[in-house]
FIDOVO-691782 format. One record per residue: residue number from 1; residue in three letters; x, y, z of N, C-alpha, C in turn. Coordinates in Angstrom, 3 decimals. Layout:
% FIDOVO-691782
+------+-------+----------+----------+----------+----------+----------+----------+----------+----------+----------+
| vose | marza |     n.px |     n.py |     n.pz |    ca.px |    ca.py |    ca.pz |     c.px |     c.py |     c.pz |
+------+-------+----------+----------+----------+----------+----------+----------+----------+----------+----------+
|  NUM |   ALA |        X |        Y |        Z |        X |        Y |        Z |        X |        Y |        Z |
...
+------+-------+----------+----------+----------+----------+----------+----------+----------+----------+----------+
% end
This chain:
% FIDOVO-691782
+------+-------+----------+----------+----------+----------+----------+----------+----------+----------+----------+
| vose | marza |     n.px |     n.py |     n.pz |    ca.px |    ca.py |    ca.pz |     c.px |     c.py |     c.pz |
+------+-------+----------+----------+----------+----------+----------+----------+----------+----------+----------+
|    1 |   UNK |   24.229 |  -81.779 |   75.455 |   24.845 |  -81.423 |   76.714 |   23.821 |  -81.429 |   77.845 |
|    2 |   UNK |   22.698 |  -81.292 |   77.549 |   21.818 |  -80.809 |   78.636 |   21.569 |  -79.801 |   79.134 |
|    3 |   UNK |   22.253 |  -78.755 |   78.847 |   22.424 |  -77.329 |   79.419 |   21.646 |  -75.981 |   79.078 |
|    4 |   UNK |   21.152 |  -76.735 |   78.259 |   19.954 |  -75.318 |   77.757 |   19.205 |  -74.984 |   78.129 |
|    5 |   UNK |   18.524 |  -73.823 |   78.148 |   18.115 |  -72.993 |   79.194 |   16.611 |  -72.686 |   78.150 |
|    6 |   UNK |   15.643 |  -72.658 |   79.310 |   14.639 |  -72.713 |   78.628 |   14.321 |  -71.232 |   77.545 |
|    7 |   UNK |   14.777 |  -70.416 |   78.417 |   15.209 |  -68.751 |   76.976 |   16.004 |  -68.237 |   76.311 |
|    8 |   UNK |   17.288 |  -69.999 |   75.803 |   18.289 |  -69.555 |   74.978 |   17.152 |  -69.625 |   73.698 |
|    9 |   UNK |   17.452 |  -68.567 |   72.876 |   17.036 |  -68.085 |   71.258 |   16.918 |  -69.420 |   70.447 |
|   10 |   UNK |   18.202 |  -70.205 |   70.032 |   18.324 |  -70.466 |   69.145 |   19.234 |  -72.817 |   69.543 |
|   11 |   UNK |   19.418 |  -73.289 |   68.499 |   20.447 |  -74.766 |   69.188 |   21.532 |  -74.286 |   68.727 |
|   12 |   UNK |   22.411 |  -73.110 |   68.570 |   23.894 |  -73.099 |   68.413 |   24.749 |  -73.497 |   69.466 |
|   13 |   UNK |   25.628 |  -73.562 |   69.638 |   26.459 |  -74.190 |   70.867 |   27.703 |  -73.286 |   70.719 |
|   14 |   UNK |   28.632 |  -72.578 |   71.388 |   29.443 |  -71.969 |   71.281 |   30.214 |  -72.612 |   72.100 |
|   15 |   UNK |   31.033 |  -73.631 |   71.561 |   32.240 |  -74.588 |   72.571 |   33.169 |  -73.583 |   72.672 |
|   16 |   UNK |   33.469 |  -74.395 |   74.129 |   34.384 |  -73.597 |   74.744 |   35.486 |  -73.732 |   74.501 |
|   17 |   UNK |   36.248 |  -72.977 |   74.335 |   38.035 |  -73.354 |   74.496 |   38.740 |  -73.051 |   75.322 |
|   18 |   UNK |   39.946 |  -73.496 |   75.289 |   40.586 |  -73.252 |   76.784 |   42.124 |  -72.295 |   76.961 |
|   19 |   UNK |   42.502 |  -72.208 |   75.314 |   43.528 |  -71.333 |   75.494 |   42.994 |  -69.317 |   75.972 |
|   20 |   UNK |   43.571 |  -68.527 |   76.395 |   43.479 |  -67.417 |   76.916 |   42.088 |  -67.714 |   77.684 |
|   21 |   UNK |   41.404 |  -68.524 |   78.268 |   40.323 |  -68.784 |   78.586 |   40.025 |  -67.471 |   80.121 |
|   22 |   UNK |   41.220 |  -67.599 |   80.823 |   41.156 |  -66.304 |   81.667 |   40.008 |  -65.265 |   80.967 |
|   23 |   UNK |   40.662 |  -64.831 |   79.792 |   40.471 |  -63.717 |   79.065 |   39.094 |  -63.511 |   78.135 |
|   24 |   UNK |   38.548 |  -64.561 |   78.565 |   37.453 |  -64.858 |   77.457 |   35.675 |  -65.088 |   78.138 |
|   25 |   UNK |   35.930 |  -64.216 |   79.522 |   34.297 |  -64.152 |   79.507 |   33.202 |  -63.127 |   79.230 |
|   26 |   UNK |   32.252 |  -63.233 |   79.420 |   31.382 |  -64.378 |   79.948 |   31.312 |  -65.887 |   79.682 |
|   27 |   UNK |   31.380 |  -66.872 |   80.327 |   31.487 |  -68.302 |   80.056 |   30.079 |  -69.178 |   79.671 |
|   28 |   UNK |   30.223 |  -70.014 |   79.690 |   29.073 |  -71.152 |   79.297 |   28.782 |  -70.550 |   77.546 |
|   29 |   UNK |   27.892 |  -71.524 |   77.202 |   27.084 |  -71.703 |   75.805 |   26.722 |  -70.068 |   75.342 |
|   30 |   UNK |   26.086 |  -69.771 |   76.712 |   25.404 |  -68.670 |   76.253 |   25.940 |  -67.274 |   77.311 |
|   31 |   UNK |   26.763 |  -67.007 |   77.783 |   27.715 |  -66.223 |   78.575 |   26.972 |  -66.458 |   80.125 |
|   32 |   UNK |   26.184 |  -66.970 |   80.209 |   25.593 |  -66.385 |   81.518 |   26.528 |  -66.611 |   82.784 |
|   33 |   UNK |   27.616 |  -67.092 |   82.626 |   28.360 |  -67.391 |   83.863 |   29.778 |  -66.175 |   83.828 |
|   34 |   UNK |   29.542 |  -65.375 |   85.035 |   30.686 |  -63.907 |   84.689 |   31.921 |  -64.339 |   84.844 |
|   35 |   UNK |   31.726 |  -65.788 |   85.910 |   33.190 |  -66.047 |   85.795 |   33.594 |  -67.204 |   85.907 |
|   36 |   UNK |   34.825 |  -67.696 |   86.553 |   35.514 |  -69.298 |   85.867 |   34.655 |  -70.056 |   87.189 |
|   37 |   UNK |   34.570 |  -69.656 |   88.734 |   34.222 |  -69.561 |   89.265 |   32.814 |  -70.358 |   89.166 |
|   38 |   UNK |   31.650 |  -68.984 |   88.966 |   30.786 |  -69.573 |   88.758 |   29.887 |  -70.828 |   88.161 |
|   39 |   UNK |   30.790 |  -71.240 |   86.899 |   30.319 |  -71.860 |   86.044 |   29.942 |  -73.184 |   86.796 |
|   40 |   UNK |   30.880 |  -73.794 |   88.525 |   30.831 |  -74.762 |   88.555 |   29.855 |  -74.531 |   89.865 |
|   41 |   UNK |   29.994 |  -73.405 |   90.530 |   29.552 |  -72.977 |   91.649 |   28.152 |  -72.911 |   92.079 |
|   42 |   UNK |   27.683 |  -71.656 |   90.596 |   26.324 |  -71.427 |   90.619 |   25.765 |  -72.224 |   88.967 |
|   43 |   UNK |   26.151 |  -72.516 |   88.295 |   25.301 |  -72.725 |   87.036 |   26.189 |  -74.171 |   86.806 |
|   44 |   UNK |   26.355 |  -75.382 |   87.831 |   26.591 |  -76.454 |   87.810 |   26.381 |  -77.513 |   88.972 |
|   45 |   UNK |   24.507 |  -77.601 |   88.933 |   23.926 |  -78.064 |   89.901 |   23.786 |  -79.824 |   89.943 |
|   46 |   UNK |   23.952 |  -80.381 |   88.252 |   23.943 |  -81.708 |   88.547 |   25.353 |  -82.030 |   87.977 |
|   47 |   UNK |   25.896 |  -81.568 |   87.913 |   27.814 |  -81.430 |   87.792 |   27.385 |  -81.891 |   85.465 |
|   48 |   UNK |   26.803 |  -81.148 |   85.200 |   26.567 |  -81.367 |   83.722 |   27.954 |  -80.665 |   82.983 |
|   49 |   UNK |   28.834 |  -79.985 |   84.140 |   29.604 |  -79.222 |   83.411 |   31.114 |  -79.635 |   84.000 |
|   50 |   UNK |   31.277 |  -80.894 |   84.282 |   32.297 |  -81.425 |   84.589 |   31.693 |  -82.034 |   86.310 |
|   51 |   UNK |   32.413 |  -82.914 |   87.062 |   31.734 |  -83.676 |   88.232 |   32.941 |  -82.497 |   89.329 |
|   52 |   UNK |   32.024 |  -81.921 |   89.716 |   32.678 |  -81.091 |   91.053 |   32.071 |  -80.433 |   92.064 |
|   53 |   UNK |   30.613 |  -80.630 |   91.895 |   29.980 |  -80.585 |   92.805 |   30.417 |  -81.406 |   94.651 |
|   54 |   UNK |   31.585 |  -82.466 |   94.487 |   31.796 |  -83.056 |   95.861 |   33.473 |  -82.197 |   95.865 |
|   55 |   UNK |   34.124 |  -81.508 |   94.796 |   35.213 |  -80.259 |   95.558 |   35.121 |  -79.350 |   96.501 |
|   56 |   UNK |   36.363 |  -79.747 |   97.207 |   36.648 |  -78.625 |   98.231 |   36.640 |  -77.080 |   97.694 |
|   57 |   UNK |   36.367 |  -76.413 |   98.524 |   36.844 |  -74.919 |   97.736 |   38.446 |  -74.696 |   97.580 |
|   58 |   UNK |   39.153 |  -75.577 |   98.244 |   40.910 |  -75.534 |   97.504 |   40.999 |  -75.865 |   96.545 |
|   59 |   UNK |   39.992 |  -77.144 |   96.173 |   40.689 |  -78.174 |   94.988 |   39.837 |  -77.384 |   93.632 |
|   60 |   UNK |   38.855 |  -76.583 |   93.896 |   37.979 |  -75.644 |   92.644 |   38.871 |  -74.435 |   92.651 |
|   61 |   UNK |   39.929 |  -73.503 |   94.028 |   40.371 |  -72.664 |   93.253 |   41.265 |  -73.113 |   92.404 |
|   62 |   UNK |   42.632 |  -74.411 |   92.807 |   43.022 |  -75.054 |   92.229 |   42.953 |  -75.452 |   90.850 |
|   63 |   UNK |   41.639 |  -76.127 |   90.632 |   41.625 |  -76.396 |   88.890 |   41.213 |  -74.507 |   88.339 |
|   64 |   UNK |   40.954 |  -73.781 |   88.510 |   40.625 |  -72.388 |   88.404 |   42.005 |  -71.858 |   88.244 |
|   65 |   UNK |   42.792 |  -72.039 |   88.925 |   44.095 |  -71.203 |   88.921 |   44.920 |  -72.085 |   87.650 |
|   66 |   UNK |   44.792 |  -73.490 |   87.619 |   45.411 |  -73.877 |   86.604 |   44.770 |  -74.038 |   84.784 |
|   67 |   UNK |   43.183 |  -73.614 |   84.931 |   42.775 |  -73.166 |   83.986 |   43.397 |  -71.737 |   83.492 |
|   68 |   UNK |   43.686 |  -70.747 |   84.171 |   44.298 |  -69.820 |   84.238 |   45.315 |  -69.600 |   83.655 |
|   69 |   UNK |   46.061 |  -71.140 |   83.201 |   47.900 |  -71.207 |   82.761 |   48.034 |  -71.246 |   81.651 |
|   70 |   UNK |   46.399 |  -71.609 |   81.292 |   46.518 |  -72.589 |   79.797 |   46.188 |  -70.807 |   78.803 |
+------+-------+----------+----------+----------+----------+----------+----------+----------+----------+----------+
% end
């Protein structure tokens, strides 16, 4: 993935899933993201975690609110 952080412990990967996903943080590999929010906001600087770095803030609450359904 690319996403590892130079003081995660261990190479486990804790994939994400998406059902109750609302309900299920802290997010990323290793929780560090508190919310659905963040993950793309603050801890998705070269878009490694989907390409949304060029979203509006409608079209991120948008996929956010419809992550929300699932």
């Amino acid at each position: 993935m690319g996403t590892k952080f130079a003081y995660d412990r261990d190479g486990k990967f804790d994939a994400p899933h998406l059902h109750n996903i609302y309900d299920s943080a802290p997010y990323l590999h290793n929780g560090i993201a508190p919310t659905l929010e963040e993950i793309w906001t603050v801890y998705n600087p070269y878009d490694r975690h989907g390409v949304t770095n060029d979203m509006t803030k409608d079209q991120l609450n948008d996929l956010i609110e419809y992550l929300k359904t699932l």
